[in-house]
Structure formats: C-alpha cells, structure tokens
C-alpha positions in Angstrom: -8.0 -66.4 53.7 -9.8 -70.0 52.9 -13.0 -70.3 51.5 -16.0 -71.2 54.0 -18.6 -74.0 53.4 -21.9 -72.6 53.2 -23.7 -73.9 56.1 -27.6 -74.4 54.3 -27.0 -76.3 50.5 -30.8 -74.8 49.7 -32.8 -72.3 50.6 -35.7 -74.9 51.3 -32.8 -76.4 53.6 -32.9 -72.7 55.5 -36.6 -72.4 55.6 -36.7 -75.2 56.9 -35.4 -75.1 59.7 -35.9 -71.6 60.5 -39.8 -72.8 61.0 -38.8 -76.2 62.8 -37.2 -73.7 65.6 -39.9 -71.0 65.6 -41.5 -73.0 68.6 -38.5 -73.1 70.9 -38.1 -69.2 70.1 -38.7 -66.5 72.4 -41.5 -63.6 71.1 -38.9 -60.9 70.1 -36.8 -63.7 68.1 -40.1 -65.3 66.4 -40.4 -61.9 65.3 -36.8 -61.5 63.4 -37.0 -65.2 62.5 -40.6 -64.3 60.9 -39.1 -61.3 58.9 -36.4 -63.2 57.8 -38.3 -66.0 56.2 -40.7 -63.6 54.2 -37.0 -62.2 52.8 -35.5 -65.3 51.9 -38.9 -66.6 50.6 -38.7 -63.7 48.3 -35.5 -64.9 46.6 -35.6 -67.3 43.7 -33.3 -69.9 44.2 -30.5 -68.5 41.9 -30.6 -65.3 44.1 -30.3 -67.1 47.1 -27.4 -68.9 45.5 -25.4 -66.2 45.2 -25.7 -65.3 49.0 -23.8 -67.4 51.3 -25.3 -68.5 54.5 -22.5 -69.2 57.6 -23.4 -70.9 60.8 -23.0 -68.2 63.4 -19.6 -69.7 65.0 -18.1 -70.0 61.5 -18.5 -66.1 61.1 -17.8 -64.8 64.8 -15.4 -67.1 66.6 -16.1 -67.2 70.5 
C-alpha cells in the first residue's frame, strides 16, 4: 500500500478554503461545512497534524 500526500499542508490551508466555498454551497452543505470548521478550529495545530486530510478522489476512486 503507498503512502498518500495529505491534500491541506495546514490547517489554516483547510479553513481556508472551507470558508472561500461556503458561498457556492447549498444550505444543508453550509451546515456540515459550518460544523466542520468549529471541529477543526478546535484542534491545535499539532492535533491536526496527526490527522491526515485526503482530497475526496484520493480516498474513493470513481
């Protein structure tokens, strides 16, 4: 099995653009997007270093 490439280097990186799409997003998805953030925004950064973060094709190939 090879090692994957975490897709966000920071968790700023993430948060980032988790809030640049919140526009685009439909109500339900804002939602889950919203709840997200306030989880990752309640990691420090060495927490959040120890989670890897795929790009949704890298984890479930279509």
């Amino acid at each position: 099995m090879s090692k994957r490439r975490c897709f966000y280097s920071s968790q700023q990186e993430l948060v980032g653009n988790i809030n640049a799409a919140l526009p685009f997003m439909e109500p339900d998805l804002r939602e889950l997007a919203a709840r997200t953030l306030s989880k990752i925004d309640a990691l420090t950064e060495s927490e959040y270093a120890e989670r890897a973060v795929y790009a949704a094709d890298e984890v479930w190939p279509g």
